[in-house]
gemmi code that builds the backbone of each chain (N, CA, C; Angstrom):
import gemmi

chains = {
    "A": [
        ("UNK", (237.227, -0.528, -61.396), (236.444, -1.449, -60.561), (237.170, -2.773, -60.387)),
        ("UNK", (237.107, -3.192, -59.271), (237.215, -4.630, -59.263), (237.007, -5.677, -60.110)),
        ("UNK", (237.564, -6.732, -60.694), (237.725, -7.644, -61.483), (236.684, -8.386, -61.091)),
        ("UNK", (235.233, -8.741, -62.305), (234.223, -9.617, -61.573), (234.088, -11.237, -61.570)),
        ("UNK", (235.061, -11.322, -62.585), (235.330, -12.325, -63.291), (234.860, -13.640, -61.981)),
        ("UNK", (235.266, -14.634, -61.802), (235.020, -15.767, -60.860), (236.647, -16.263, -60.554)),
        ("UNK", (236.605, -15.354, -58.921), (237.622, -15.255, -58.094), (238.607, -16.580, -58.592)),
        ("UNK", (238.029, -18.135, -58.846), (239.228, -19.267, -59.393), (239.685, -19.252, -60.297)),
        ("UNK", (239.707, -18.494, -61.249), (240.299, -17.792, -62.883), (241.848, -17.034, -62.165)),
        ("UNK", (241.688, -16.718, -61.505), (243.230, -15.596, -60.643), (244.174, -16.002, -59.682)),
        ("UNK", (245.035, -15.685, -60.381), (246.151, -15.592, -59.341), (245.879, -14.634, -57.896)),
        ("UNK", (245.998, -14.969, -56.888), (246.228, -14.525, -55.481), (246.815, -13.673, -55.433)),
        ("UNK", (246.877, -12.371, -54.319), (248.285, -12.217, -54.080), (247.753, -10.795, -52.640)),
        ("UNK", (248.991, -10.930, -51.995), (248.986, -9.530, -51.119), (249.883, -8.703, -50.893)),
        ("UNK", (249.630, -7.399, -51.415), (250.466, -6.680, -51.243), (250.883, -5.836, -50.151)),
        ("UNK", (251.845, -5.502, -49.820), (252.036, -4.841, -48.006), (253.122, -4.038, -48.912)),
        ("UNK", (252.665, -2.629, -48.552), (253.539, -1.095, -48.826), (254.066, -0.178, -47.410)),
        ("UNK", (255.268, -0.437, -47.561), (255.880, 0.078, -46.534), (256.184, 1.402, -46.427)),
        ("UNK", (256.077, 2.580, -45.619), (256.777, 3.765, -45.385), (258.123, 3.842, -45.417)),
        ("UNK", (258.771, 3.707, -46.494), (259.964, 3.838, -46.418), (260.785, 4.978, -45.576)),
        ("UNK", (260.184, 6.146, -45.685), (260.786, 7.336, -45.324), (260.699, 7.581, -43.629)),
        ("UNK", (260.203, 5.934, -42.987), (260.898, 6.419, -41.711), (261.861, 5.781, -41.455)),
        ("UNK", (262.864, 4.673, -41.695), (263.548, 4.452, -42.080), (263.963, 3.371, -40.802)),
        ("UNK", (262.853, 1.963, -40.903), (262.240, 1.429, -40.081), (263.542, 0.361, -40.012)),
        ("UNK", (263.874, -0.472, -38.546), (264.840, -1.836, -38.308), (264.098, -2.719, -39.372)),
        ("UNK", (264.741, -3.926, -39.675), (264.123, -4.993, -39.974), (262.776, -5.580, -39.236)),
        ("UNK", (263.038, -5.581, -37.685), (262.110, -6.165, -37.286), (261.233, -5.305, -36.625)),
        ("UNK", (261.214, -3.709, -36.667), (259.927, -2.800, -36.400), (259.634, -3.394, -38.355)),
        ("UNK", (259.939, -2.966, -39.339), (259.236, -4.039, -40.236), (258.284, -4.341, -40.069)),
        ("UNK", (259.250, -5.597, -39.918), (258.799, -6.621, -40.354), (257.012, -6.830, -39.267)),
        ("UNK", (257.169, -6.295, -38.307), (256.415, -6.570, -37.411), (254.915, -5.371, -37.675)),
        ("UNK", (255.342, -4.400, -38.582), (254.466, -3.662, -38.781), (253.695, -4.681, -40.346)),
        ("UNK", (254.575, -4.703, -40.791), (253.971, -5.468, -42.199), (253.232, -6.963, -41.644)),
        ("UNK", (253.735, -7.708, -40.420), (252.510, -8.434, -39.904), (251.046, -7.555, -39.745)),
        ("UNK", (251.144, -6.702, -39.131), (250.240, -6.093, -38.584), (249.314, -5.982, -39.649)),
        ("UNK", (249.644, -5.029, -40.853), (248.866, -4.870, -42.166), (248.369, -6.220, -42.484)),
        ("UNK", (249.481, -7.249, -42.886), (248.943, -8.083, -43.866), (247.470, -8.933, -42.859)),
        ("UNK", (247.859, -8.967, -41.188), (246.897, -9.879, -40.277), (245.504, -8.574, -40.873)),
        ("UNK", (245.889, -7.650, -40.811), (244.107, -6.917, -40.816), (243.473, -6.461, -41.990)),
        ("UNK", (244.513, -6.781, -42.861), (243.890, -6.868, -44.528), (243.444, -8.497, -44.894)),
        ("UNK", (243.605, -9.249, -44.781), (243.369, -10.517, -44.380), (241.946, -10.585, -43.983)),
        ("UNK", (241.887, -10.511, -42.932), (240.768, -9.908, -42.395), (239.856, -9.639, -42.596)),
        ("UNK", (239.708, -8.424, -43.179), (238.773, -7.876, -44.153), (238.579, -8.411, -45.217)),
        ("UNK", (239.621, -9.211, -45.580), (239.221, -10.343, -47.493), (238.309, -11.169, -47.015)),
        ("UNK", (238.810, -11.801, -45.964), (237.776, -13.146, -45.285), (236.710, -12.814, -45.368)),
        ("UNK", (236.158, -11.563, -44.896), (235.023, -11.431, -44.630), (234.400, -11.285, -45.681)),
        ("UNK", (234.706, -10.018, -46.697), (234.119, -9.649, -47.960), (234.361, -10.487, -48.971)),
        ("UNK", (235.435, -11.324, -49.266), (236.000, -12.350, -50.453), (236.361, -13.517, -50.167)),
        ("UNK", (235.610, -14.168, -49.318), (236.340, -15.722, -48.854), (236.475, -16.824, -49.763)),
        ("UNK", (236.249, -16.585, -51.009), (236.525, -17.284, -52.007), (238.209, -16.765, -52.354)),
        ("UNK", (238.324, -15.837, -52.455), (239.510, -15.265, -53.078), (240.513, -15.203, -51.974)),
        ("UNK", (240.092, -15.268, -50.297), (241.060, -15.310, -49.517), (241.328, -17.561, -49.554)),
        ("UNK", (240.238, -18.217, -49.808), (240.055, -19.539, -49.991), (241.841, -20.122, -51.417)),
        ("UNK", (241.244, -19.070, -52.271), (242.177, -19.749, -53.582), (243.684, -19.225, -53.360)),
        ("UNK", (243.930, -17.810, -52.141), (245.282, -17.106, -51.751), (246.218, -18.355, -51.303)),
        ("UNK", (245.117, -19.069, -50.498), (245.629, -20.388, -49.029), (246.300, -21.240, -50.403)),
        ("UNK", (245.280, -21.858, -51.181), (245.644, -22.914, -51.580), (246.748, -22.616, -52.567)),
        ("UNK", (246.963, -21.163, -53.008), (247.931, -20.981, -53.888), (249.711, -20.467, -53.001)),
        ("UNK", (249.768, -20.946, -51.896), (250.570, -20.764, -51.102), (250.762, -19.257, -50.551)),
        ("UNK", (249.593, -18.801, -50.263), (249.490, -17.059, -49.612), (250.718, -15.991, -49.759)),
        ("UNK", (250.583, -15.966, -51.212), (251.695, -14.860, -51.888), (251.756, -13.823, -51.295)),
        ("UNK", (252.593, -13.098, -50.479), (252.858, -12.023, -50.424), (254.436, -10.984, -50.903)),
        ("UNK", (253.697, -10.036, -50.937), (254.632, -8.917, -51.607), (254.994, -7.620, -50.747)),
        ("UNK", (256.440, -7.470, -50.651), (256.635, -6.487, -49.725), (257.481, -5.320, -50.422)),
        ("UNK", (256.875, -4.029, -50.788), (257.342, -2.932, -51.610), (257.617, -1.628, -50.890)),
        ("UNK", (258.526, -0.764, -51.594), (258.462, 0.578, -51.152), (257.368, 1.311, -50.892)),
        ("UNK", (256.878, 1.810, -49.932), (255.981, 3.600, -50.861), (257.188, 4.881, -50.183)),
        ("UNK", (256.562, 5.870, -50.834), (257.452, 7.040, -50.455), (257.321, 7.367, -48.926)),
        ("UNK", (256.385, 7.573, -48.501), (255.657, 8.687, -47.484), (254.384, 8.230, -46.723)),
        ("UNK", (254.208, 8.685, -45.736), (252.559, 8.541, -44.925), (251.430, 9.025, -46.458)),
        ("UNK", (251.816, 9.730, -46.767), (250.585, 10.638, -47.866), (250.745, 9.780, -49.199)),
        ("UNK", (251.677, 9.032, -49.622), (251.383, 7.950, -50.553), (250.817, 6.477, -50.183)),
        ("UNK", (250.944, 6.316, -49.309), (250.183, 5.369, -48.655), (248.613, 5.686, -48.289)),
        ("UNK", (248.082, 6.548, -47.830), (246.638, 7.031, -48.210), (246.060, 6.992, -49.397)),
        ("UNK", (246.558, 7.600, -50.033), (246.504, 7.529, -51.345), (246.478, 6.485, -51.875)),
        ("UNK", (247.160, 5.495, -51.976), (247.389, 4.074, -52.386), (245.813, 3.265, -51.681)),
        ("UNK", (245.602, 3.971, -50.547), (244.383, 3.035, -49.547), (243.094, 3.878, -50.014)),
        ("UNK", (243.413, 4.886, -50.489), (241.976, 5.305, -51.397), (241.342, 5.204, -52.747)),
        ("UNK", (242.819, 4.897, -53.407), (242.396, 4.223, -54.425), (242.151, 2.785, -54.726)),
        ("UNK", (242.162, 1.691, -53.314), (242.181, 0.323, -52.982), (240.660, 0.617, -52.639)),
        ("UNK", (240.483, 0.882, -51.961), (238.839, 1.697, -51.617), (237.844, 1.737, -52.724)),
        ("UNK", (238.502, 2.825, -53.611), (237.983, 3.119, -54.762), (237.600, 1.553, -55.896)),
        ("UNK", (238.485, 1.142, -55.741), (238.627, -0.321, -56.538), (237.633, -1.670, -56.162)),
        ("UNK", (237.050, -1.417, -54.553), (236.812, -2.298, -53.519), (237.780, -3.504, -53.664)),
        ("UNK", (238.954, -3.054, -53.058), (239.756, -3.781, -52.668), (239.783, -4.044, -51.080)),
        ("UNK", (240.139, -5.016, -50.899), (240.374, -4.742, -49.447), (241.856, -4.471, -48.909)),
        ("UNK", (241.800, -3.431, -48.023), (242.987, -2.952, -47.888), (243.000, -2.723, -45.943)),
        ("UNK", (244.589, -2.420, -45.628), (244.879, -2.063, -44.233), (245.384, -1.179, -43.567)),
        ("UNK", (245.419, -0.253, -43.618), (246.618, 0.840, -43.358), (246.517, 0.910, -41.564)),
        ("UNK", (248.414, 0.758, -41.335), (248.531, 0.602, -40.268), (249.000, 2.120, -39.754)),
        ("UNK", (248.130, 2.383, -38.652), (248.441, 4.106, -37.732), (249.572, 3.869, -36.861)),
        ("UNK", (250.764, 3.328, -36.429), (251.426, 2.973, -35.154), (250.930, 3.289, -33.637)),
        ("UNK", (250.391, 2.891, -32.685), (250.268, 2.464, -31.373), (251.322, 3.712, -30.839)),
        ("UNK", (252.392, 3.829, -31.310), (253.643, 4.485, -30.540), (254.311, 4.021, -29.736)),
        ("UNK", (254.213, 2.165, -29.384), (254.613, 2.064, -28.374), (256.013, 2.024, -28.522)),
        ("UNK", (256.496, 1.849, -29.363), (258.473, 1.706, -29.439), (258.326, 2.209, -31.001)),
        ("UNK", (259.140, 2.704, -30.764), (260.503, 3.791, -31.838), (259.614, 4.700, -32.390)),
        ("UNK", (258.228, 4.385, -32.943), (257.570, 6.005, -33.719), (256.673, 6.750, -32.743)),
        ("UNK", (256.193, 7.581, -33.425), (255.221, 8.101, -32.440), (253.727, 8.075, -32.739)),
        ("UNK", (253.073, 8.161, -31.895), (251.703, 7.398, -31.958), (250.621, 8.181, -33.550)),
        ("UNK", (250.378, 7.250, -34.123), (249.668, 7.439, -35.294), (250.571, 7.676, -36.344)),
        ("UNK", (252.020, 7.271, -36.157), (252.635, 7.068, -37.559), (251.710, 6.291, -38.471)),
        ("UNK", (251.791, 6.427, -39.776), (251.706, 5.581, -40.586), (252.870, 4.720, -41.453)),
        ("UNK", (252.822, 3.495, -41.073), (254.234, 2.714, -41.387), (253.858, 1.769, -42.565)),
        ("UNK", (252.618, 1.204, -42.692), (252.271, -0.087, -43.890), (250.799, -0.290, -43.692)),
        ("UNK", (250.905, -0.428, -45.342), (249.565, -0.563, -46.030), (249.681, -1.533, -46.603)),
        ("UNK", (248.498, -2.534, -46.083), (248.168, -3.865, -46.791), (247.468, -3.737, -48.156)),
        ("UNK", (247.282, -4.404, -49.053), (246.285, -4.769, -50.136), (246.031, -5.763, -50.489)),
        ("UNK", (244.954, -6.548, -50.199), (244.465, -7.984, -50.649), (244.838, -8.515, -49.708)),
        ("UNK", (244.610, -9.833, -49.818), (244.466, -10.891, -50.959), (242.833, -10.567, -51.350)),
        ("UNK", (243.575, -10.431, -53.613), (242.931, -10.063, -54.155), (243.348, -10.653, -55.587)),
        ("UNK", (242.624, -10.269, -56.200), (243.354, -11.005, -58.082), (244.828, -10.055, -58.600)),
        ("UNK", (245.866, -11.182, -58.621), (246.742, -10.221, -59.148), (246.943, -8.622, -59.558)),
        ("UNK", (246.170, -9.146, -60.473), (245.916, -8.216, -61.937), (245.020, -6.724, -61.135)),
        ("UNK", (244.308, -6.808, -59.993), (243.735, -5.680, -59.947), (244.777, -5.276, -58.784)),
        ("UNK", (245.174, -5.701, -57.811), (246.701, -5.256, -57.151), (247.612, -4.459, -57.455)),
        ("UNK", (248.266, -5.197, -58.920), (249.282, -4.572, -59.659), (248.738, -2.956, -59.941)),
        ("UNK", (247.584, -2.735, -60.576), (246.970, -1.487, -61.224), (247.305, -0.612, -59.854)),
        ("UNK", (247.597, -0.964, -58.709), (248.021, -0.014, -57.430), (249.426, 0.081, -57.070)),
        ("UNK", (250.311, -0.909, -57.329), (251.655, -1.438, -56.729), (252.376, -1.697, -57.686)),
        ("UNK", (252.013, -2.216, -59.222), (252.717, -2.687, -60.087), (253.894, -1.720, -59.944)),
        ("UNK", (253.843, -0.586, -59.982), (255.614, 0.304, -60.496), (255.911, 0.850, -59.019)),
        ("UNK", (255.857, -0.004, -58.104), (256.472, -0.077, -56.743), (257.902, -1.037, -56.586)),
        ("UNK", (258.971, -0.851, -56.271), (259.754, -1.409, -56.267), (259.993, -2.308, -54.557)),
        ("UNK", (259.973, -3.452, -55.144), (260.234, -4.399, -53.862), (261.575, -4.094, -52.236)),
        ("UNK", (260.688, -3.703, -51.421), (261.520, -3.619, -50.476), (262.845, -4.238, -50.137)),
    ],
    "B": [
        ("UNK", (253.692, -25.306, -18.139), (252.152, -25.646, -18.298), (251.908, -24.336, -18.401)),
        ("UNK", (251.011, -23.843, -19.603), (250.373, -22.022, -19.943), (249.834, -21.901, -18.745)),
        ("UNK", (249.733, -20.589, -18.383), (248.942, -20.122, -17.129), (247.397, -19.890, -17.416)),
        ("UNK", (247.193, -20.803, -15.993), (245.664, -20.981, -15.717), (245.046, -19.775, -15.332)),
        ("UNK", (245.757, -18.497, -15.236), (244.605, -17.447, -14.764), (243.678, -17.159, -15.833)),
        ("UNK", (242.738, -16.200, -15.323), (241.946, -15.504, -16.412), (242.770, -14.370, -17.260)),
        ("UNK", (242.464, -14.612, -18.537), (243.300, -13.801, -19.052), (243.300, -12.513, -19.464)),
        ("UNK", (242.024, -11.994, -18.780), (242.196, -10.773, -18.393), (243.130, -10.012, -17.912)),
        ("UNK", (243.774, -10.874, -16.643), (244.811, -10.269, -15.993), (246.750, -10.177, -16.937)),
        ("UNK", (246.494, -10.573, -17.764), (248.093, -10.315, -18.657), (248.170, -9.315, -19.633)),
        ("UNK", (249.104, -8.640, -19.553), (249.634, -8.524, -21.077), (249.858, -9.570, -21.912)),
        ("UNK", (249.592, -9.319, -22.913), (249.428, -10.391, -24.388), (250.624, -9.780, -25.314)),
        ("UNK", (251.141, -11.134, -25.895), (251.999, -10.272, -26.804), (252.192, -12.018, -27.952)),
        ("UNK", (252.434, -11.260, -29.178), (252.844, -12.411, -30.037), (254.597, -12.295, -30.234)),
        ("UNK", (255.476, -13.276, -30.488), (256.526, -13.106, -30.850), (256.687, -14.219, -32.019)),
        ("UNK", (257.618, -12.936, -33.107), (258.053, -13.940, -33.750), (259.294, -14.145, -34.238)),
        ("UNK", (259.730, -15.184, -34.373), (261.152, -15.899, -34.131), (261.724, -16.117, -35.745)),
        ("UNK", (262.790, -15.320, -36.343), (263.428, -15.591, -37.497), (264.251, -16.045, -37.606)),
        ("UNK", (264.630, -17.174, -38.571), (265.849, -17.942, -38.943), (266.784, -17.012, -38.963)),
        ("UNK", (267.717, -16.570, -38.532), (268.416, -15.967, -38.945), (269.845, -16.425, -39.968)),
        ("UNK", (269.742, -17.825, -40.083), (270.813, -18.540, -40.434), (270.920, -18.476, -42.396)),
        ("UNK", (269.627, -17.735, -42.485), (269.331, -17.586, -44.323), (269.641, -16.701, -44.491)),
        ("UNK", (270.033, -15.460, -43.683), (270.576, -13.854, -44.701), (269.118, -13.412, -45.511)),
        ("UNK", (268.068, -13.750, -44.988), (267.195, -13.090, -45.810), (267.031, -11.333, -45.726)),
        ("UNK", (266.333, -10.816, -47.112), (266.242, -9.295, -47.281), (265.189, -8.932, -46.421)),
        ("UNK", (265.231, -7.555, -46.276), (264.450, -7.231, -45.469), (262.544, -7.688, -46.236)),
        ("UNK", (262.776, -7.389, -47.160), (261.404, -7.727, -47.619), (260.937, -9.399, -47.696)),
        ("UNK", (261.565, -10.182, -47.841), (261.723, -11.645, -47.485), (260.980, -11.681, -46.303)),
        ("UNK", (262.571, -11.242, -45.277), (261.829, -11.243, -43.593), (260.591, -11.173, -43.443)),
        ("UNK", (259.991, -9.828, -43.662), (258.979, -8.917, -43.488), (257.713, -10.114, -43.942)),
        ("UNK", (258.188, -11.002, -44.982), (256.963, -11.812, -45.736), (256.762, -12.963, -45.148)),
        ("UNK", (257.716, -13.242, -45.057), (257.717, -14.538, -43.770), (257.752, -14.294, -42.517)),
        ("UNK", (257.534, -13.060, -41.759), (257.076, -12.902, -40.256), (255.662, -12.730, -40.496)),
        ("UNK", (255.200, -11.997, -40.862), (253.591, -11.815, -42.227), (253.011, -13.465, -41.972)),
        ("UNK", (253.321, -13.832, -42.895), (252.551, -15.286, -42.761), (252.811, -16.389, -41.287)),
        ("UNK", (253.945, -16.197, -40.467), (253.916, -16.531, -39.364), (252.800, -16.161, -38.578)),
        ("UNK", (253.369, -14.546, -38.673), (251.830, -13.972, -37.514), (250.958, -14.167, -38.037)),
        ("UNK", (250.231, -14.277, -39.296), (249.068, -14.744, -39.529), (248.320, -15.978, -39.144)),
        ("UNK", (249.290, -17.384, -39.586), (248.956, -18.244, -38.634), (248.912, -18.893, -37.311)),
        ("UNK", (249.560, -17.964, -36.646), (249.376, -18.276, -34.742), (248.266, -17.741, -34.378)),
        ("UNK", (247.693, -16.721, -35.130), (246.953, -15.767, -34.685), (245.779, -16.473, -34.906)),
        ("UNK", (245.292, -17.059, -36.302), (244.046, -17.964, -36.655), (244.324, -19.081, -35.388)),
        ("UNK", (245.557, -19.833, -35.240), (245.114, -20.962, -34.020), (244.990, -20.522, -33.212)),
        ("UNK", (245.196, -19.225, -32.783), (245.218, -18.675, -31.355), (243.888, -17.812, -30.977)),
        ("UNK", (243.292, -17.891, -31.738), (241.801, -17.016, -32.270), (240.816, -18.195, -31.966)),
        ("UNK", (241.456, -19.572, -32.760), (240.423, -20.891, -32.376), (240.595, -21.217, -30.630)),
        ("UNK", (241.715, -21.356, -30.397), (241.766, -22.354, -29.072), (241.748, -20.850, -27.646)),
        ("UNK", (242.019, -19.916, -27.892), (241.677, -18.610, -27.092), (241.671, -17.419, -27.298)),
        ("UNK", (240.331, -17.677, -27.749), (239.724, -16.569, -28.361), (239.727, -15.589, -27.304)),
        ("UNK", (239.487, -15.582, -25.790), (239.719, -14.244, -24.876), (241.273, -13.838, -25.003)),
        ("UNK", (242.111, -14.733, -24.887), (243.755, -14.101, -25.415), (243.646, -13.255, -26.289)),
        ("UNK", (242.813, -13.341, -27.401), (243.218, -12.737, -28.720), (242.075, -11.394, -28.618)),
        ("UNK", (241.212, -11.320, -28.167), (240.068, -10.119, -27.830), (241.856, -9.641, -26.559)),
        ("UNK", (241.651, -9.958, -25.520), (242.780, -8.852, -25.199), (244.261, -8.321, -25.541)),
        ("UNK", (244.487, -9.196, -26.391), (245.533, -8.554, -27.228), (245.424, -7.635, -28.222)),
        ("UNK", (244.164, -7.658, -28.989), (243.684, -6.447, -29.875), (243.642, -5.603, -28.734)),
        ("UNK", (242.606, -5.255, -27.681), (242.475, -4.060, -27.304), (243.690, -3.488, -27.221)),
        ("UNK", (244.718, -4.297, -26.468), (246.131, -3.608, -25.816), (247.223, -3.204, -27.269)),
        ("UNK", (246.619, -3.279, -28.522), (247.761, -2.856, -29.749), (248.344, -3.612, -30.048)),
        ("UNK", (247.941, -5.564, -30.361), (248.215, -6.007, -31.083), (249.933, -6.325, -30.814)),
        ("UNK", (250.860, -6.245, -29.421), (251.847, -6.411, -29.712), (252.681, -6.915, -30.311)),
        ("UNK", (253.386, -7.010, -31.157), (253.984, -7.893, -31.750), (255.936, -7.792, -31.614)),
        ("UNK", (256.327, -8.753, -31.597), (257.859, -8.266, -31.708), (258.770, -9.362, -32.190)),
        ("UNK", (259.463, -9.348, -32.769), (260.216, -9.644, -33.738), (261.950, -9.824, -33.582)),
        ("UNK", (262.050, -11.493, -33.099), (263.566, -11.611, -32.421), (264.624, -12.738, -33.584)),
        ("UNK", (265.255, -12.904, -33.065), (266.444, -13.225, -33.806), (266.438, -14.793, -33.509)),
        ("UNK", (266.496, -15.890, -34.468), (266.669, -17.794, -33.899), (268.088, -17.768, -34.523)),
        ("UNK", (268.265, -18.625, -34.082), (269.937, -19.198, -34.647), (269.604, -20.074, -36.392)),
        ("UNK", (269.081, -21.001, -36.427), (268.810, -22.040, -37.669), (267.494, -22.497, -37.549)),
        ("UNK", (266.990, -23.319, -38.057), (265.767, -23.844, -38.268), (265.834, -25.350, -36.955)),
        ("UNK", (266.998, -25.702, -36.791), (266.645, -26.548, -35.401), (265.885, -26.135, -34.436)),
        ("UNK", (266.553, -24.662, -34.391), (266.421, -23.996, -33.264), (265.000, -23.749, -33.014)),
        ("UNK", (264.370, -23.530, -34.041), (263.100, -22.754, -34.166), (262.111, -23.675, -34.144)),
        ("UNK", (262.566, -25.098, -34.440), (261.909, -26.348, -34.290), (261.644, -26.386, -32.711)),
        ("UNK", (262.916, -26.831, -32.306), (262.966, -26.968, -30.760), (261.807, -25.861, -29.839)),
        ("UNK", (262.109, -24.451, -30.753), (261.115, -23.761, -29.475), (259.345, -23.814, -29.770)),
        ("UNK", (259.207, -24.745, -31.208), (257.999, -24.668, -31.694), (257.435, -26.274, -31.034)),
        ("UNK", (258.299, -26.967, -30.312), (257.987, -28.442, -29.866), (257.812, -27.639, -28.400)),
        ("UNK", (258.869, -26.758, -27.331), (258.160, -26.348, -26.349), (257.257, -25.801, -26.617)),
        ("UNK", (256.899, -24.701, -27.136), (255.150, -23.943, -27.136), (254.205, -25.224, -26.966)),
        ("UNK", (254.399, -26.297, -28.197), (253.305, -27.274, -27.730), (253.189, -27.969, -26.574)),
        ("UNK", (254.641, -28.157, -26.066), (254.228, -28.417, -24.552), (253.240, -27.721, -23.748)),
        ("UNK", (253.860, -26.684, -23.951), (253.192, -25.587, -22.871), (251.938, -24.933, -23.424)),
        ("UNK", (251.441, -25.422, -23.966), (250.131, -25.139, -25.368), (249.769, -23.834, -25.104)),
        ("UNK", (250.735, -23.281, -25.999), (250.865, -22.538, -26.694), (250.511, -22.500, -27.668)),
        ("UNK", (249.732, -21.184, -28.436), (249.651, -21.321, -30.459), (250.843, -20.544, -30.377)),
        ("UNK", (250.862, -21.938, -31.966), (252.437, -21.405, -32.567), (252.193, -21.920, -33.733)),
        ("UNK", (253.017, -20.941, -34.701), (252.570, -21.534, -36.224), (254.322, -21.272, -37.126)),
        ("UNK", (254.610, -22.806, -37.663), (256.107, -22.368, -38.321), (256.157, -22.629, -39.560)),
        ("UNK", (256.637, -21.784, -40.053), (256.557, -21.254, -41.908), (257.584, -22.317, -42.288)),
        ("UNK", (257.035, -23.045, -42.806), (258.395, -23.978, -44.236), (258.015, -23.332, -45.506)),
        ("UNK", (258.675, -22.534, -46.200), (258.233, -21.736, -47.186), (258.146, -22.551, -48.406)),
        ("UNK", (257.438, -21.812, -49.179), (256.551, -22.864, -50.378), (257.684, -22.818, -51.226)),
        ("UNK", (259.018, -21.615, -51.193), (260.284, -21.938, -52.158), (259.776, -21.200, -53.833)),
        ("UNK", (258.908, -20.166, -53.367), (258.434, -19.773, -54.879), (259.377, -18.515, -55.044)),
        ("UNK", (260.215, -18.202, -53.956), (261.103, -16.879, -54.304), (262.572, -17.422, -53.638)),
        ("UNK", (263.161, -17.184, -53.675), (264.740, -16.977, -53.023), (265.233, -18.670, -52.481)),
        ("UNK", (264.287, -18.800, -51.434), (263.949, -19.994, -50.286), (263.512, -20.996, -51.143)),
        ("UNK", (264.878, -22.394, -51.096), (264.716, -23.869, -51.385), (263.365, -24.356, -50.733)),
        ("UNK", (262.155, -24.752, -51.500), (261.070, -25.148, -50.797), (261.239, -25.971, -49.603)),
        ("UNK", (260.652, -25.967, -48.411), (260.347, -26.585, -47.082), (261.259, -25.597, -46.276)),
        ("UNK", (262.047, -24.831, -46.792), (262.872, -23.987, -45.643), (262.097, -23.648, -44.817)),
        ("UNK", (262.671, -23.505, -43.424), (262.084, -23.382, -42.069), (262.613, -21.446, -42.096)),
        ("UNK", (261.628, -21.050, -42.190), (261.854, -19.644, -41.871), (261.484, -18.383, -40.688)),
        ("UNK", (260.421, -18.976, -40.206), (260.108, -18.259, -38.735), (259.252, -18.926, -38.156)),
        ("UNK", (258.683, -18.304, -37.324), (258.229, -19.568, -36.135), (257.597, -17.820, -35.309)),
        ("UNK", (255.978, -18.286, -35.499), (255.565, -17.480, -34.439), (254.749, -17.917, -33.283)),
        ("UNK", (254.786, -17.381, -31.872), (254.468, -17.725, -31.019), (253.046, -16.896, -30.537)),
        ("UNK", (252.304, -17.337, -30.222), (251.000, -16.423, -29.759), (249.847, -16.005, -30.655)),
        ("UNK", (249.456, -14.801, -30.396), (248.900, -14.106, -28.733), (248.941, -14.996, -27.700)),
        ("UNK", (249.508, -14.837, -26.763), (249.397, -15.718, -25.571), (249.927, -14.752, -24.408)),
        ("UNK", (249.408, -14.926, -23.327), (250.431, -14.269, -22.117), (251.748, -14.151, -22.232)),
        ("UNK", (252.378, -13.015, -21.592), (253.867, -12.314, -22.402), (254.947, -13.083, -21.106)),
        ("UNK", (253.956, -13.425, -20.244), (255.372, -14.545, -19.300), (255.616, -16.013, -20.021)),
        ("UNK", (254.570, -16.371, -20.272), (254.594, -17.651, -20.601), (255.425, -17.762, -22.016)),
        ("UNK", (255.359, -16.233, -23.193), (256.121, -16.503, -24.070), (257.330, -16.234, -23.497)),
        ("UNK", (257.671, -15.407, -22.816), (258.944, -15.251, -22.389), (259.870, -16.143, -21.603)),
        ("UNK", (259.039, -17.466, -21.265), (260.044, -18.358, -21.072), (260.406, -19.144, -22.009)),
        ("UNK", (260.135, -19.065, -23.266), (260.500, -19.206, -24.425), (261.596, -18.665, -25.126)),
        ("UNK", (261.028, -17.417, -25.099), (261.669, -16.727, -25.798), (262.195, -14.922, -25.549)),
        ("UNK", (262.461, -15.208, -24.142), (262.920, -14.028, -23.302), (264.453, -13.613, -23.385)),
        ("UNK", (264.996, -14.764, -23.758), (266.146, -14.439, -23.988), (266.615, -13.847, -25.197)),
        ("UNK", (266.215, -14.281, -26.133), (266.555, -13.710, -27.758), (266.516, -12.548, -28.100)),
        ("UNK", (267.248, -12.131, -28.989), (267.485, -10.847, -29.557), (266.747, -9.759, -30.452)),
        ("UNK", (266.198, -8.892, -30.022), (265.581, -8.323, -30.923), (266.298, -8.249, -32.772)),
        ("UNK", (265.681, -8.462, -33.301), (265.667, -8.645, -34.961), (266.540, -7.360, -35.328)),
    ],
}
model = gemmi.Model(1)
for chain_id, residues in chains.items():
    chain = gemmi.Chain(chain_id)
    for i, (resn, *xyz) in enumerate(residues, 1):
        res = gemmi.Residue()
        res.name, res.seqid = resn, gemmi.SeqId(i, " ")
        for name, pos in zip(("N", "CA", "C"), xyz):
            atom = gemmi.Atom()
            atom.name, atom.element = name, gemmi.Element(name[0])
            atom.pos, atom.b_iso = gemmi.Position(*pos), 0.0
            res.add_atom(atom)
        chain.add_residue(res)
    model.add_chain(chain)
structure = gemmi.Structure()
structure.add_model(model)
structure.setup_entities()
């Protein structure tokens, strides 16, 4: 479960998990990992605006990691689910280089460190 | 001067503009185009909000080009305000890699895709 503690006790943070295995430019990236982190965001505001409140003031950490595959990235967004985390998983549009409903990046948080890591911790940084 | 039509009638697109003069990693990039597009998008959500309703429907474009240094990115973040434009430019907080205040990207929009493109029509995809 989610950490109930009182969201100003925690460190911030957001994590964005990339599909490594399509074997994306820098700036299809980088531009997909906007995409995640703008609509996981999003969803914190709404459900955690305290915890998206303390992300801002702690200079809006983000983290950009491997995942393997489309099917570890679900996975990763069902057990963010499971956690009530708030999370983003991006389908691709198709409009340039993949094809429509790739899955390229999965947001997580902004959320308390500590319950992040329990999803991403043994992810290695992009 | 941004165009006075209704903005119904455009394609919408955000761009965002990377230092390229830092050699940053791809996961760097990826974190600092991330927090760029995040904040054009909140000013661009306040001051036109119909821009930003038709840029979601149309998939959120986003794309991701190449600046020379942080002058550079200055200079095109002083035109957008001419041409009021939202634009939001990352001086990074310096908690990873990046000497704090580094100028690292510079995003432009949602806004009509002519009006960014006299901006930034010329530059290189990332």
């Amino acid at each position: 479960m989610r950490s109930q503690k009182s969201s100003g006790l925690f460190w911030m943070k957001q994590v964005i998990v990339v599909n490594a295995s399509l074997g994306m430019g820098v700036g299809k990236t980088a531009a997909q990992v906007a995409h995640a982190s703008t609509g996981s965001y999003g969803r914190s505001r709404q459900d955690f605006p305290e915890d998206v409140d303390t992300w801002k003031r702690e200079g809006q950490k983000k983290i950009v990691v491997k995942g393997r595959d489309a099917e570890h990235l679900r996975e990763l967004r069902r057990n963010a689910e499971i956690m009530g985390l708030p999370c983003y998983l991006v389908e691709d549009a198709g409009l340039t280089q993949l094809p429509p409903g790739t899955v390229s990046a999965l947001a997580i948080g902004p959320a308390p460190d500590d319950d992040v890591d329990v999803l991403t911790g043994d992810l290695k940084l992009l």
